[in-house]
C-alpha positions in Angstrom: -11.6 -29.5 1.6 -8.0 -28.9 0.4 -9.0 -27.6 -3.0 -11.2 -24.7 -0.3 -8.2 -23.9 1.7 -5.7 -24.0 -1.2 -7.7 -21.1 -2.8 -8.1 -18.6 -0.3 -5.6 -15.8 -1.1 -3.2 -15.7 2.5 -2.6 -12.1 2.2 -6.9 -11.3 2.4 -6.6 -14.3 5.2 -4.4 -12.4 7.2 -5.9 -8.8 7.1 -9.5 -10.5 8.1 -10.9 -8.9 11.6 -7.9 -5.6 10.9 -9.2 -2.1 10.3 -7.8 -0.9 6.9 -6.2 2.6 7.5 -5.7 5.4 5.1 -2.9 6.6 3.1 -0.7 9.1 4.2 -0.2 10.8 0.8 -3.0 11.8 -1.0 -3.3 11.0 -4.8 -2.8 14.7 -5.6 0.4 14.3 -3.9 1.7 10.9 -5.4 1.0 13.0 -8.8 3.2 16.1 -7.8 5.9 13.3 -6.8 5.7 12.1 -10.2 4.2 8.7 -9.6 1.9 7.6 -12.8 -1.9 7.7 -12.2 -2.2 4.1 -13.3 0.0 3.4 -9.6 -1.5 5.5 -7.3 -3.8 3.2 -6.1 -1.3 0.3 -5.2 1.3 2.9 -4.0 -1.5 4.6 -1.6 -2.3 0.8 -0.4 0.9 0.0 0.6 1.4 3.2 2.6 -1.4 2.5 3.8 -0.3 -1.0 5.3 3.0 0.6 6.1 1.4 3.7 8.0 -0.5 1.0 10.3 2.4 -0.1 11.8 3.6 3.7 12.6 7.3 2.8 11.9 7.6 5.5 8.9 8.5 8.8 9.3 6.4 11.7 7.5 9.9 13.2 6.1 10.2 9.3 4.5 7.0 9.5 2.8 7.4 10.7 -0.4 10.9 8.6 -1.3 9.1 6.0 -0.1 6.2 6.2 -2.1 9.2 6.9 -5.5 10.6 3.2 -4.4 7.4 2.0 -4.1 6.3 2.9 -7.7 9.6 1.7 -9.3 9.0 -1.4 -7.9 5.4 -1.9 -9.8 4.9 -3.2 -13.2 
């Protein structure tokens, strides 16, 4: 039983049972930002997540999305 509940990845866990929203930005729009192809997919998710909440501002978007990339490997 423990090896079943230490395996399950908490961060699919807790977005069970929540509709996934979209991004904000489209990918055409992460590339005019700059933002490497091989990231638009992780950036769009996490403004995605981000965007659910409603707490970001459209003007916030696209600097966002810049700190978002710099921060991926």
């Amino acid at each position: 039983m423990a090896k079943f509940v230490w395996s399950m990845d908490p961060l699919v866990i807790s977005r069970l049972g929540k509709d996934s929203s979209k991004s904000p930005l489209t990918s055409a729009d992460l590339r005019a930002l700059g933002i490497p192809a091989r990231k638009i997919p992780r950036v769009q998710a996490e403004l995605a997540r981000l965007n659910a909440g409603n707490d970001v501002s459209v003007e916030a978007l696209p600097e966002l999305a810049r700190q978002i990339a710099r921060q991926l490997c």
